[in-house]
N, C-alpha and C positions, 0 to 999 in steps of 0.2 A: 394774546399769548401770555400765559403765566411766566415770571420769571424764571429763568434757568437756573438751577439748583445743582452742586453734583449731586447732594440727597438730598431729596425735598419730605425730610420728617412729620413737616405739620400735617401735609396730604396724605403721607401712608395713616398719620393719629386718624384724620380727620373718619377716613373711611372705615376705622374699627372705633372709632369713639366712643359710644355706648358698653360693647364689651369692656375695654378700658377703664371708661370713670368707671364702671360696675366693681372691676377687679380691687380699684386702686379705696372704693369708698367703703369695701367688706374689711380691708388691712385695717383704713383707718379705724373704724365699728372698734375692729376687735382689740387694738391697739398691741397686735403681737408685732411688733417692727424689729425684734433680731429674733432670730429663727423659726417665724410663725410655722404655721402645717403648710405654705404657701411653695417655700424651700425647699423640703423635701418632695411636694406633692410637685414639684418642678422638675426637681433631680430627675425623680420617675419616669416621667412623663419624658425626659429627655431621654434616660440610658434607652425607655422603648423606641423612640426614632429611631437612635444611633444602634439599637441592638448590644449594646456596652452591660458588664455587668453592673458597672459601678459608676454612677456621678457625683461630684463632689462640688458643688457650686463655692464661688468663692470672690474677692473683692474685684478682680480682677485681671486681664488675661495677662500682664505682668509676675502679676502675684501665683499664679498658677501655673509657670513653666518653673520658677524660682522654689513655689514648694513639690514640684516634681524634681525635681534636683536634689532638693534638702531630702525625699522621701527614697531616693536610691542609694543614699549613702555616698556619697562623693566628698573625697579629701580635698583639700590646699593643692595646687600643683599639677589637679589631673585636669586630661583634655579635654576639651568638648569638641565635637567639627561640626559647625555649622556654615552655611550660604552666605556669603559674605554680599549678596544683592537680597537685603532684607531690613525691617524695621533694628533700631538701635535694642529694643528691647531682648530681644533673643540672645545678643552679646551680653547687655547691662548685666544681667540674671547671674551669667558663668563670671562675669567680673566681682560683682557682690559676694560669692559665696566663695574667693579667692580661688575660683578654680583660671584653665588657660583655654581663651576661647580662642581657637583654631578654627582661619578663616579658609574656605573652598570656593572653589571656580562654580559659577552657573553655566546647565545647558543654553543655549542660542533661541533653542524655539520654545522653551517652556520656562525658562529665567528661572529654574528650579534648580538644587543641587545635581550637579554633575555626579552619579556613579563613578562611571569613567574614570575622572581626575581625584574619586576620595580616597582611595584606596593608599594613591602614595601621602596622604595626611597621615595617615596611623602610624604611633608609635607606639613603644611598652607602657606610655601613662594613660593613653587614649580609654575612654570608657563609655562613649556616646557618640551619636549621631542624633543633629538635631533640625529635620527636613523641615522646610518650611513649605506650606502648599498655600503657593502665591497668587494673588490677582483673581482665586474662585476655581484655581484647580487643585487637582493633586500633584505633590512630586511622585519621581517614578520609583514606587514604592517596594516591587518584587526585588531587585537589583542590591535595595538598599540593603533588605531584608538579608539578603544572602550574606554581603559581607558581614553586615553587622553579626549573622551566627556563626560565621568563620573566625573572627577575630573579638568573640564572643563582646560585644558592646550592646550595652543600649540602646535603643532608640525612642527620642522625645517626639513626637508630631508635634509642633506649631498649626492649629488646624483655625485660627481667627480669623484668615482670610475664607476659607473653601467650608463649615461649615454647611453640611447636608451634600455635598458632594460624594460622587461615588467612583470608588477605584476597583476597577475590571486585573483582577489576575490573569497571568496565561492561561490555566488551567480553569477559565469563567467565574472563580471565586466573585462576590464582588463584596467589597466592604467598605461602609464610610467614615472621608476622611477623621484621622486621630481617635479610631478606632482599631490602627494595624499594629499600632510599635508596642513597647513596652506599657507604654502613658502618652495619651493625648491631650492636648490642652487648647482651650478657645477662649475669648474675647467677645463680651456682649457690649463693647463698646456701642453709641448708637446709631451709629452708620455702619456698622456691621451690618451682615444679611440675616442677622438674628441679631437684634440691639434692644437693647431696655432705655432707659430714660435718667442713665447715671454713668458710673463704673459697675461690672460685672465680667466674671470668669467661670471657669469651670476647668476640671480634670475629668479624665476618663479613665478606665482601665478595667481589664477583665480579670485581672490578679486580687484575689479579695483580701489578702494577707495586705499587699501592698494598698487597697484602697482604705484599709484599717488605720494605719500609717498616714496616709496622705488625710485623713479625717481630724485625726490628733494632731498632726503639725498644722494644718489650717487652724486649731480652736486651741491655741497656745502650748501644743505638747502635751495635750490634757483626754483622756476616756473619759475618766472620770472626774466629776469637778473639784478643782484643788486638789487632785495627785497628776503632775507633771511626770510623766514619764521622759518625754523627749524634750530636745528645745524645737520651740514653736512660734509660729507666727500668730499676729489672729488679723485673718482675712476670712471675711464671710460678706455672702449677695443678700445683700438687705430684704425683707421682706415685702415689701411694694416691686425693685426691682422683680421677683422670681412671680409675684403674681401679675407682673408687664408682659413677661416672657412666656406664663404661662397660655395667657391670650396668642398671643403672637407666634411659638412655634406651631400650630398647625396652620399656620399661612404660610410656613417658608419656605416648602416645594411651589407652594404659586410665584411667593417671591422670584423666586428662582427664575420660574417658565417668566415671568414678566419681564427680568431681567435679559436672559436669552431672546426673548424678544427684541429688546434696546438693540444686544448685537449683534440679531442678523439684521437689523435695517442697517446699521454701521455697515458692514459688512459687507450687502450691496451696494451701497455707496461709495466707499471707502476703495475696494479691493484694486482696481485697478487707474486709481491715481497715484500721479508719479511722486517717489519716495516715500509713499508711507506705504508701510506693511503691517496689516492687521494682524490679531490675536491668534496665534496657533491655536490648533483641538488638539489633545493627546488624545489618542485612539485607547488609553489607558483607565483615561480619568472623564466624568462627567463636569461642565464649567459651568459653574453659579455665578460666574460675572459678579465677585466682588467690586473687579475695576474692569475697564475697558480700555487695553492700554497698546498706542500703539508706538510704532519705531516710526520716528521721521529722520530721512535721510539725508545727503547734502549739508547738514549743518545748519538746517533750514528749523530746528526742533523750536528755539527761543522766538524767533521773530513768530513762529506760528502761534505759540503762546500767546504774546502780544498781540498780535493781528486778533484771537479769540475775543480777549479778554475788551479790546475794543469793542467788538461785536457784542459784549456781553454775555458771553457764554463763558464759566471760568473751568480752569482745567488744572490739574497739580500733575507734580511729576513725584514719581516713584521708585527710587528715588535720586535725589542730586547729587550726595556723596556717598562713595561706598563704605561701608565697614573700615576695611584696611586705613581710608584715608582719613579718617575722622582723629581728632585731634586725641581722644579722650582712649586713640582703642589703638592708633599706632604701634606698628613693632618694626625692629631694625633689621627684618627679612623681608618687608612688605611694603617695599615702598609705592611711588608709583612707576605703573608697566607691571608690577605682579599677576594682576589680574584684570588682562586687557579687555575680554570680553564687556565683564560689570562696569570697568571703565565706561568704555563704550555704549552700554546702555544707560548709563547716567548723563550721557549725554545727550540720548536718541529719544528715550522713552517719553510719553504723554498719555496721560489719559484724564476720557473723556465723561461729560454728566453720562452716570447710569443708576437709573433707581427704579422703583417701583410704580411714579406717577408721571413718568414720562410718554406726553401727549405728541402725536404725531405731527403736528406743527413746530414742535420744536426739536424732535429730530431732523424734523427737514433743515427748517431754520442751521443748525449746525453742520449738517451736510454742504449743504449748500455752504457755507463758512467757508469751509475746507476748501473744498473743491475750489472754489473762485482763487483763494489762493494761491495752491499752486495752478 
């Protein structure tokens, strides 16, 4: 049995290899490495998956919630509400650009922003909602929609986990993730389900005014070179990464079905052993199994960790401290017991190896893990 991997990168290379060195040995030829035709011929090639009017490739899926911020005009002062059971980076961005990031309760079964509980977030500075579509779903995205046109605010997708996923309207719409809100933004980080072999990002948006903008603030505040219109960043996907990506997104509905493969065998395994509770489906959202993540109960979460990690199999948690409690993002309304639920799952949460070269032998192997345990 191959070693257990959570992503095993070298095996997804191994089996597009040829595509690959191909893509990677025409950049070098050409020696265009900042904004060859590769970038744009990537953009493209992505808005037609996503159905988006507009991509905007960039260094990074940090750098690209941070210039969708700088591109809606947001002052010092004003709110953000985002999922306080989420990566640091989605606060970092609203901290940076002195704005106040306002933390929200997650739903129980999709660890996604609560509707429900956002509503009493809003104040007269609020000017955004920033859904994060966690672990390979979407959050629930009609609901959001509504308030956010009631109390006319924004909305940012964080779409780095759920990439190629799809969100079922009531009315059968379907559209995918960070393709609904104002601006969408993802993360070709390389364990992503769409990853390049660096750092890499993107923005989305069907508003072509605003993708005008969001072009300019990525390339220093600049149309034109040497006239600065705006202030600007310069975040741009290098041109080897966008000719990685370009190979690689038309595998990533396979990805995907490979992935969903990993968790229906968890799934039959998993489901009825005692204290762990698998992965919710939203009947909303399609799941791309970023992660595979489950609740363990009893207090039993760490030593099962251990017990894995003896076995050899390794396992991260998702994460350990919440937003509110981190040192760097602390506020004197939100201590701890604010938000029991995240609490909670910072304590319960695990997940499991899930990629694309996972051999039936070593799911078993891990089933089997589990199981003995409890």
């Amino acid at each position: 049995m191959e070693k257990i991997q959570m992503v095993d990168l070298h095996r997804q290379y191994a089996r597009i290899k040829p595509e690959i060195d191909h893509a990677i040995e025409k950049v070098l030829t050409s020696t265009a490495f900042i904004q060859g035709p590769d970038v744009q011929e990537f953009a493209r090639a992505l808005g037609h998956y996503l159905d988006v009017r507009a991509v905007i490739p960039c260094a990074n899926g940090t750098d690209a919630l941070q210039i969708a911020m700088m591109a809606l005009g947001f002052k010092p002062g004003d709110e953000i509400i985002l999922p306080v059971h989420t990566y640091v980076a989605t606060a970092e961005v609203i901290a940076l650009l002195g704005l106040t990031p306002v933390f929200a309760e997650v739903r129980g079964d999709s660890f996604t922003i609560d509707p429900e509980r956002l509503e009493e977030k809003i104040t007269s500075r609020t000017v955004a909602i920033v859904p994060v579509h966690l672990y390979g779903q979407c959050a629930d995205m009609a609901p959001l929609l509504r308030i956010a046109q009631k109390h006319n605010l924004h909305i940012i997708e964080d779409a780095a986990q759920a990439l190629g996923a799809d969100y079922a309207f009531p009315d059968k719409r379907v559209k995918k993730a960070g393709t609904i809100g104002t601006i969408g933004t993802t993360s070709f980080f390389p364990s992503k389900n769409l990853g390049c072999y660096g750092d890499g990002g993107a923005i989305f948006t069907n508003d072509e005014t605003l993708a005008t903008k969001i072009k300019m603030i990525a390339n220093h505040g600049q149309q034109v070179k040497y006239h600065h219109d705006l202030v600007g960043v310069n975040s741009r996907l290098d041109t080897l990464q966008a000719a990685i990506l370009q190979v690689k997104l038309p595998y990533l509905d396979d990805y995907a079905r490979r992935r969903n493969e990993v968790a229906a065998f968890y799934d039959r395994v998993l489901a009825n052993v005692p204290h762990v509770t698998i992965p919710w489906r939203a009947p909303y959202s399609t799941h791309v199994f970023h992660q595979y993540t489950l609740q363990i109960g009893n207090g039993k979460r760490d030593a099962l960790k251990q017990h894995l990690e003896q076995q050899g199999i390794p396992t991260m948690i998702y994460y350990p401290v919440p937003l509110h409690l981190q040192k760097a993002y602390q506020q004197p309304d939100a201590g701890p017991g604010t938000f029991p639920l995240t609490e909670k799952l910072s304590q319960t949460v695990i997940s499991l190896p899930i990629h694309t070269e996972m051999e039936a032998s070593q799911l078993e192997y891990i089933g089997d893990a589990i199981t003995r345990f409890f």
